[in-house]
Backbone atoms as SQL, in Angstrom:
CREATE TABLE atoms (id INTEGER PRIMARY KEY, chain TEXT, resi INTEGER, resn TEXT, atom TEXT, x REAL, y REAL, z REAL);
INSERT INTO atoms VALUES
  (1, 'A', 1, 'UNK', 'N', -27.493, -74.752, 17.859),
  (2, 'A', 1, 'UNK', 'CA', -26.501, -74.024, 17.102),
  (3, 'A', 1, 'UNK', 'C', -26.515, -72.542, 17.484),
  (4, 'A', 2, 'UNK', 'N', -27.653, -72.138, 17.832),
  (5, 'A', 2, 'UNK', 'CA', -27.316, -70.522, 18.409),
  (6, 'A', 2, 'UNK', 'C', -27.309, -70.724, 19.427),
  (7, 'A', 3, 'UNK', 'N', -27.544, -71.254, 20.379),
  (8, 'A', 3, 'UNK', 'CA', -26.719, -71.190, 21.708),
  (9, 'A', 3, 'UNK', 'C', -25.368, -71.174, 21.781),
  (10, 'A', 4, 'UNK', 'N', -24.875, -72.324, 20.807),
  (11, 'A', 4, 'UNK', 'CA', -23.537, -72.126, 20.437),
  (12, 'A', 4, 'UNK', 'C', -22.871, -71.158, 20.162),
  (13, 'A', 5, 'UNK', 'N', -23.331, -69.894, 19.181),
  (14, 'A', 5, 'UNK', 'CA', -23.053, -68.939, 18.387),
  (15, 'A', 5, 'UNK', 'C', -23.272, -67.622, 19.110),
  (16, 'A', 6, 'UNK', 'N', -23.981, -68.075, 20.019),
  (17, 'A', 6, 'UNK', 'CA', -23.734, -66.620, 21.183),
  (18, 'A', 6, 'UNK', 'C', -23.531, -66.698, 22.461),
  (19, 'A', 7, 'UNK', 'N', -22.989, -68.096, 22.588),
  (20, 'A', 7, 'UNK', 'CA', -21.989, -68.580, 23.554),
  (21, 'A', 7, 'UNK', 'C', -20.475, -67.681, 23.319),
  (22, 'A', 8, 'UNK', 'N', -20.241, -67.778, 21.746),
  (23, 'A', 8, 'UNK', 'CA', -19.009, -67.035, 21.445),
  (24, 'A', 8, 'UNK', 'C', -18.728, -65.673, 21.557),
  (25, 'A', 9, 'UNK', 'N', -20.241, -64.888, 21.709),
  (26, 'A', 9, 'UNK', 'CA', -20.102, -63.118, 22.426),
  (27, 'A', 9, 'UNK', 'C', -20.275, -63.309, 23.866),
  (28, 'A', 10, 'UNK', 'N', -20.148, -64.266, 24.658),
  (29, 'A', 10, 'UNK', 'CA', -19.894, -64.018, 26.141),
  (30, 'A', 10, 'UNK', 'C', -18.419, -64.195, 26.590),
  (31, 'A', 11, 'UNK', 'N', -17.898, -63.297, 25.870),
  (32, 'A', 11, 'UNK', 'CA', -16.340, -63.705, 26.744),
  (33, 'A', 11, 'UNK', 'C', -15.649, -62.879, 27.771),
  (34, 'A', 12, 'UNK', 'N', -16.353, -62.631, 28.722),
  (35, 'A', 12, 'UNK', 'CA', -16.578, -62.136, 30.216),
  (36, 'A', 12, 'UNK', 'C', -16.977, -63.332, 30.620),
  (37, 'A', 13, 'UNK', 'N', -17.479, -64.074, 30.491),
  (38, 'A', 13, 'UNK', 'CA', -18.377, -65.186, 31.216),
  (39, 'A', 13, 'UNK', 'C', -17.169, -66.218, 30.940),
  (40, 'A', 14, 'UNK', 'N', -16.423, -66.333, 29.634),
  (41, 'A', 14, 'UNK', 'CA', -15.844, -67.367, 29.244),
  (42, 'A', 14, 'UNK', 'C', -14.490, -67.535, 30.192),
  (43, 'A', 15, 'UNK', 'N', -14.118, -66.186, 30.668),
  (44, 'A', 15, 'UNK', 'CA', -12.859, -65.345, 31.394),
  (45, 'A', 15, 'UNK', 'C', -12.687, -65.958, 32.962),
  (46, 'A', 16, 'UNK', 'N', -13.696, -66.195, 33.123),
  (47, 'A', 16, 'UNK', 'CA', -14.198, -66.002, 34.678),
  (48, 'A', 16, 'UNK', 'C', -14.489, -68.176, 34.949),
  (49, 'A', 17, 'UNK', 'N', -15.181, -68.220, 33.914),
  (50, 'A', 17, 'UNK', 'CA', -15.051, -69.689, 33.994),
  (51, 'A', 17, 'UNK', 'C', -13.706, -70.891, 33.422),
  (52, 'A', 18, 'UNK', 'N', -13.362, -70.468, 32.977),
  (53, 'A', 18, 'UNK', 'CA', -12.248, -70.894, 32.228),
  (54, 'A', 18, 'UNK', 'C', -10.880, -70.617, 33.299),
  (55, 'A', 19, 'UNK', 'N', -10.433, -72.084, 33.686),
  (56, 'A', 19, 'UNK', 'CA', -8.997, -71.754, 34.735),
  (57, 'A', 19, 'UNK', 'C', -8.282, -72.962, 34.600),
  (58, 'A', 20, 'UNK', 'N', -6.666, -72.146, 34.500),
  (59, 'A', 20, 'UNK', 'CA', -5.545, -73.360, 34.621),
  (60, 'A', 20, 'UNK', 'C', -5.587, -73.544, 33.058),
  (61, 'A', 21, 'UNK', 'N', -5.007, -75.048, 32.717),
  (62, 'A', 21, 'UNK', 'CA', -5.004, -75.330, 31.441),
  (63, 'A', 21, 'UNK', 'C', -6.144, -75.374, 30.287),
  (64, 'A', 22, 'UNK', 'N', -7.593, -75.305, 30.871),
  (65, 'A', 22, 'UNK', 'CA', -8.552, -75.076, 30.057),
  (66, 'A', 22, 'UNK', 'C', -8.462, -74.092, 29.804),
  (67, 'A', 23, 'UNK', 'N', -8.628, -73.576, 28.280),
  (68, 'A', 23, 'UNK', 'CA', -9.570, -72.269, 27.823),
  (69, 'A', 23, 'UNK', 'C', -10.809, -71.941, 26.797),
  (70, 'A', 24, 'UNK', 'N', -11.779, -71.852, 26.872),
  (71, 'A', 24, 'UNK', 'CA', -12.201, -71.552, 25.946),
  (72, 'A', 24, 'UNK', 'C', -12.127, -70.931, 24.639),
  (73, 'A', 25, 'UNK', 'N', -12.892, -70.704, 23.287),
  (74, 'A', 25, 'UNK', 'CA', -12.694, -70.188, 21.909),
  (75, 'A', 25, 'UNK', 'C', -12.801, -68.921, 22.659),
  (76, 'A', 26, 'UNK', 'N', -13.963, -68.198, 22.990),
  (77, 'A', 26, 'UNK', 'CA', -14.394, -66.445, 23.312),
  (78, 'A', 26, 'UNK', 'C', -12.633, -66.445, 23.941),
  (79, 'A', 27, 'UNK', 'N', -12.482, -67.042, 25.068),
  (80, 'A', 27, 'UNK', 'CA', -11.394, -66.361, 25.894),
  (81, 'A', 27, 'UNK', 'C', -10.139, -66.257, 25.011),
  (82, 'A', 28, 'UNK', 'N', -9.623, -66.817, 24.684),
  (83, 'A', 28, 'UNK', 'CA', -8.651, -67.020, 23.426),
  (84, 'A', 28, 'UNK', 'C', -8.853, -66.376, 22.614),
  (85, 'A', 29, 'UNK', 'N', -10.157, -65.807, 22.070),
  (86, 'A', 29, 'UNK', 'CA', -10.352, -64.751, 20.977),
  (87, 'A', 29, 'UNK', 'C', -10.110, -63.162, 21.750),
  (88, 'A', 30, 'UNK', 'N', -10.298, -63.402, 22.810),
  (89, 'A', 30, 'UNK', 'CA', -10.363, -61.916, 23.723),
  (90, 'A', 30, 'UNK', 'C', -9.023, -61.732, 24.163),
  (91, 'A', 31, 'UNK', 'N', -7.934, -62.975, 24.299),
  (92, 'A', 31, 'UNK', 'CA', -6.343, -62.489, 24.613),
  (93, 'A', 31, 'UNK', 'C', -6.262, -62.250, 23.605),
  (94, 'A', 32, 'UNK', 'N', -6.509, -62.861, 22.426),
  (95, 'A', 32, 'UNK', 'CA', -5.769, -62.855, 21.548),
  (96, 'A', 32, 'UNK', 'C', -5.423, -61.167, 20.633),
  (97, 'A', 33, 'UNK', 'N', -6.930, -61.229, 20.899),
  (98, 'A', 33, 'UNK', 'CA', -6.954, -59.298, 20.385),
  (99, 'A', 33, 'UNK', 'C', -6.369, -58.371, 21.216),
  (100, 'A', 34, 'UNK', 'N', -6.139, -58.734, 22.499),
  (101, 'A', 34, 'UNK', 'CA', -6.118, -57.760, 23.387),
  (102, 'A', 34, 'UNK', 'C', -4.562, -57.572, 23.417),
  (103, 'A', 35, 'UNK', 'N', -3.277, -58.571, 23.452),
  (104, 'A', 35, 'UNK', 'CA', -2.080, -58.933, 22.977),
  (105, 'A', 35, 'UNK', 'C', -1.359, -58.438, 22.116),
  (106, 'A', 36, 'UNK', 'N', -1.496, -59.025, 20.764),
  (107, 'A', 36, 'UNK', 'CA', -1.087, -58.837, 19.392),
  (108, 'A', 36, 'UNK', 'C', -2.328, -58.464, 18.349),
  (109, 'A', 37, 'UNK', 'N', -1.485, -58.011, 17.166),
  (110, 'A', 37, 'UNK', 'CA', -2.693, -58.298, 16.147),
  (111, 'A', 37, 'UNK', 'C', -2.568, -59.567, 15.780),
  (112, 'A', 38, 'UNK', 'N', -3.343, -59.923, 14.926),
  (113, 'A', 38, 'UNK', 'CA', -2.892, -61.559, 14.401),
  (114, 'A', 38, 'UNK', 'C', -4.225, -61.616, 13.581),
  (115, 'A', 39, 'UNK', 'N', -4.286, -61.908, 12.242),
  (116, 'A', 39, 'UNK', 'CA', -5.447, -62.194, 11.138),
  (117, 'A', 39, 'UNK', 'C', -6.436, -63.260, 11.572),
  (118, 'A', 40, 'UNK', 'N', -5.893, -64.034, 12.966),
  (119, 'A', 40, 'UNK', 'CA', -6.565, -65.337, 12.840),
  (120, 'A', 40, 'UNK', 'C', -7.960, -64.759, 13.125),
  (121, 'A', 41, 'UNK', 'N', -8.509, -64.153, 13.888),
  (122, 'A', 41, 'UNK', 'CA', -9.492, -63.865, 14.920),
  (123, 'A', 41, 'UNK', 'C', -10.551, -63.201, 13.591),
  (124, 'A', 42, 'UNK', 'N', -10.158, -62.296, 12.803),
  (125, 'A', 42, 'UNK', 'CA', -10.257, -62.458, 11.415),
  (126, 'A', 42, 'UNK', 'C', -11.160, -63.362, 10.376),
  (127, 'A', 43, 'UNK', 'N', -9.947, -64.362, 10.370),
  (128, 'A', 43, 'UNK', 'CA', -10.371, -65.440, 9.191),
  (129, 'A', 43, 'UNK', 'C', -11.385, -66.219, 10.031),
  (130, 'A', 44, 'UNK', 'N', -11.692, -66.752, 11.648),
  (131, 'A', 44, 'UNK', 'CA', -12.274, -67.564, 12.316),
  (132, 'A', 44, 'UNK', 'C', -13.625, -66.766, 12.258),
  (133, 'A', 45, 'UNK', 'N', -13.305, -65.524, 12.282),
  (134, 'A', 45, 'UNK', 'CA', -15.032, -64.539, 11.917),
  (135, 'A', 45, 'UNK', 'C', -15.416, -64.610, 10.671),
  (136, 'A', 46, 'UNK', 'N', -14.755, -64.611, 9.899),
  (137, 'A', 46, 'UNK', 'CA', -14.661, -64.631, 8.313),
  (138, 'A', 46, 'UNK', 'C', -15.737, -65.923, 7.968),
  (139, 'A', 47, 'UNK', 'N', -15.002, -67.037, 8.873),
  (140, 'A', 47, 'UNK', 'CA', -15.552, -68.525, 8.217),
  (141, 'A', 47, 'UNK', 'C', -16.573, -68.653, 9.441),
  (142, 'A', 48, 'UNK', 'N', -16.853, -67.949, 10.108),
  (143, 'A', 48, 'UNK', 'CA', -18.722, -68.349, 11.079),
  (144, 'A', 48, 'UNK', 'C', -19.529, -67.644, 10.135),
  (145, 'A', 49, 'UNK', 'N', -19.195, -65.914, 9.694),
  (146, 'A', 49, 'UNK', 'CA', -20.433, -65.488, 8.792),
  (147, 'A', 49, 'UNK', 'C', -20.676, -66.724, 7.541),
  (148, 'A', 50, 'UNK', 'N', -19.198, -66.994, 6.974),
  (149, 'A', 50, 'UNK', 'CA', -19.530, -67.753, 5.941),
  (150, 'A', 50, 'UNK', 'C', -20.933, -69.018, 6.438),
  (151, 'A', 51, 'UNK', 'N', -20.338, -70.128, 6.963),
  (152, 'A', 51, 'UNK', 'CA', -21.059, -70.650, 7.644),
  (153, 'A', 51, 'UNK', 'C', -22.392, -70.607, 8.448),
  (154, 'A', 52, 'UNK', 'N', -23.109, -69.388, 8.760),
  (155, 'A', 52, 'UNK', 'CA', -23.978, -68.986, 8.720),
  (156, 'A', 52, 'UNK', 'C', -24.732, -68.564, 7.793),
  (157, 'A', 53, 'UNK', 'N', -24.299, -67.926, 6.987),
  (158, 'A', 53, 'UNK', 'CA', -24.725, -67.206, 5.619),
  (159, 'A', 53, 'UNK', 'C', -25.318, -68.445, 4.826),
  (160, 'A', 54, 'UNK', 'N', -24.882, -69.757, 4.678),
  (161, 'A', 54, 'UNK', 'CA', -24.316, -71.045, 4.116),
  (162, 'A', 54, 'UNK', 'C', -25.986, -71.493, 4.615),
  (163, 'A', 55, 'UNK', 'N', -26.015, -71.869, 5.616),
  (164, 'A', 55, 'UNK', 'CA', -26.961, -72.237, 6.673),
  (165, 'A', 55, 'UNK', 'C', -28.100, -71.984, 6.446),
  (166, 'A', 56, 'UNK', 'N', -28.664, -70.540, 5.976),
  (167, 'A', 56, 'UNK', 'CA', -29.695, -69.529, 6.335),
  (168, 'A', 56, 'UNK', 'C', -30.110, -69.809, 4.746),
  (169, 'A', 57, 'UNK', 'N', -28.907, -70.182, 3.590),
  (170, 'A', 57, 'UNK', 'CA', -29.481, -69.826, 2.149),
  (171, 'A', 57, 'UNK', 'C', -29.976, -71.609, 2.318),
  (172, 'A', 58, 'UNK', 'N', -29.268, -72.416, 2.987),
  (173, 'A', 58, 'UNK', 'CA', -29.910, -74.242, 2.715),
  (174, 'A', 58, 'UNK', 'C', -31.525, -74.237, 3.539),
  (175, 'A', 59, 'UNK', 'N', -31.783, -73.314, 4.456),
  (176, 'A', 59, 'UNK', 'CA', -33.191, -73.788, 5.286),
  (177, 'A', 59, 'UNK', 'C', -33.922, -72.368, 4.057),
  (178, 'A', 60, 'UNK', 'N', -33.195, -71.515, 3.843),
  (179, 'A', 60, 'UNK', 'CA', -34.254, -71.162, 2.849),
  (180, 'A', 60, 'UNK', 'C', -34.684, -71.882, 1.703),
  (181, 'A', 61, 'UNK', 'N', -33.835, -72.338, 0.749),
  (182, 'A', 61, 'UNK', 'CA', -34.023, -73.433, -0.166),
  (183, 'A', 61, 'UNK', 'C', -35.200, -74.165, -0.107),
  (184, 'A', 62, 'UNK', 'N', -34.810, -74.642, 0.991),
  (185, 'A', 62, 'UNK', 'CA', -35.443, -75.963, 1.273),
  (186, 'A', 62, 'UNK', 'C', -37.150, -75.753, 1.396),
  (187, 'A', 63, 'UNK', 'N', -36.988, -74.698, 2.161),
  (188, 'A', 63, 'UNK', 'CA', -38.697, -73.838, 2.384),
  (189, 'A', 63, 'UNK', 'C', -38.967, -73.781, 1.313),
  (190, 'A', 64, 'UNK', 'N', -38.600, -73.449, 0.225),
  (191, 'A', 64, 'UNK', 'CA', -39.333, -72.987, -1.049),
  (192, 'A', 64, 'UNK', 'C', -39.983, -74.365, -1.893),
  (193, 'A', 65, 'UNK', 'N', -38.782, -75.173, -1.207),
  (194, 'A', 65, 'UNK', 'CA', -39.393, -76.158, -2.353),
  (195, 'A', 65, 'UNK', 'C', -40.634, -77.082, -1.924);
C-alpha cells in the first residue's frame, strides 16, 4: 500500500512511461492541474488523506487492544 501511495508523487516517471492510449492516475493528475482548474484532483486528495487517516486510526486500535 505505500508503494502504491508514493507511486502517486512520481509523476515525472508516470509522464515518461505512460504512451498512446494508456495513462496513468499521477499523469492525469499532473494534466489535469496543469490545463484547467477542476475540484476533482481536490476531492481524489481529499479521499486518500481520508483513507489513510482511516487506516492509521484501525492498526492503531487494534495495537491497543
Amino acid at each position: 500500500m505505500m508503494a502504491f501511495l508514493t507511486s502517486l508523487d512520481e509523476s515525472v516517471i508516470s509522464i515518461f512511461i505512460a504512451s498512446g492510449r494508456n495513462s496513468t492516475m499521477p499523469k492525469l493528475m499532473f494534466l489535469s492541474l496543469r490545463d484547467q482548474i477542476d475540484p476533482t484532483i481536490a476531492a481524489i486528495s481529499t479521499l486518500w488523506t481520508v483513507i489513510v487517516v482511516a487506516v492509521v486510526l484501525i492498526v492503531t486500535l487494534r495495537q491497543k487492544s
